[in-house]
C-alpha positions as CSV (number, residue, x, y, z in Angstrom):
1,X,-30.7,2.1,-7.0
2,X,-29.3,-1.9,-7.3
3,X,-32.5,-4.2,-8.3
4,X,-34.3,-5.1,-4.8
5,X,-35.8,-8.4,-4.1
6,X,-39.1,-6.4,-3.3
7,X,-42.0,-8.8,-1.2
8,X,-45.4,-8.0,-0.3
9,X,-47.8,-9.9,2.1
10,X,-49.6,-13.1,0.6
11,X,-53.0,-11.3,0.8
12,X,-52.1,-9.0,-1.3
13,X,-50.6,-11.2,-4.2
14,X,-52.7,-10.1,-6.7
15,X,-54.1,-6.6,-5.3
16,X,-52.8,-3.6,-7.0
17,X,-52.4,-1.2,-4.3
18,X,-50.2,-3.0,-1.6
19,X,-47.1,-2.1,0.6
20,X,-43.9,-3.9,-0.5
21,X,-40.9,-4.3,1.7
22,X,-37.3,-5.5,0.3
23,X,-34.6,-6.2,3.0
24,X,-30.8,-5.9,2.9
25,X,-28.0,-6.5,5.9
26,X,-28.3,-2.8,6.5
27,X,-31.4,-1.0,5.4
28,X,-35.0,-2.2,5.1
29,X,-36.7,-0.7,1.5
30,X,-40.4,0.5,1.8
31,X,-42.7,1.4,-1.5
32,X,-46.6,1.2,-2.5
33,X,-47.3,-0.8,-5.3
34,X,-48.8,2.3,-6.7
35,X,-46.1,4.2,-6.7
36,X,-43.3,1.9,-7.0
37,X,-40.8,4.7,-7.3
38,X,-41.5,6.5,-4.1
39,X,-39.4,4.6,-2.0
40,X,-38.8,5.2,2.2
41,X,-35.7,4.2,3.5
42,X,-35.1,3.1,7.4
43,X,-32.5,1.2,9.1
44,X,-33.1,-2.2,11.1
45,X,-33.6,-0.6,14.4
46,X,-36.1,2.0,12.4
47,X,-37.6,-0.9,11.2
48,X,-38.0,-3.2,14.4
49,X,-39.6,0.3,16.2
50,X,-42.1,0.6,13.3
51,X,-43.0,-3.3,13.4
52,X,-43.1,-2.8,17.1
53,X,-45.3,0.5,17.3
54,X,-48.2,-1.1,14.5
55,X,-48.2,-4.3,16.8
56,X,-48.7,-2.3,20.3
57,X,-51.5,0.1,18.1
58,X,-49.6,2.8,18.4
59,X,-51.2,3.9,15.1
60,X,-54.5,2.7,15.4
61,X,-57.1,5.7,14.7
């Protein structure tokens, strides 16, 4: 796989176990900086849906 411009959230910076996201035209990259080699792959509208379904609670135990 090309090298990603991988991100995580700002208050994570310096955590070692934190979700990292990298974002192309066409797909949007998901890993844990724990395992940095396990990596999920969704497309934009997969993406948007997820975004959409954490803010609504969706997956809220």
């Amino acid at each position: 796989m090309e090298s990603l411009p991988w991100i995580r959230p700002a208050a994570c910076a310096n955590a070692s176990n934190c979700p990292e996201v990298a974002i192309t035209p066409d797909t949007v990259y998901l890993r844990s900086s724990l395992q940095p080699d396990a990596i999920a792959q969704l497309t934009t509208d997969e993406w948007r849906d997820l975004l959409s379904g954490i803010r609504n609670g969706e997956f809220d135990v």
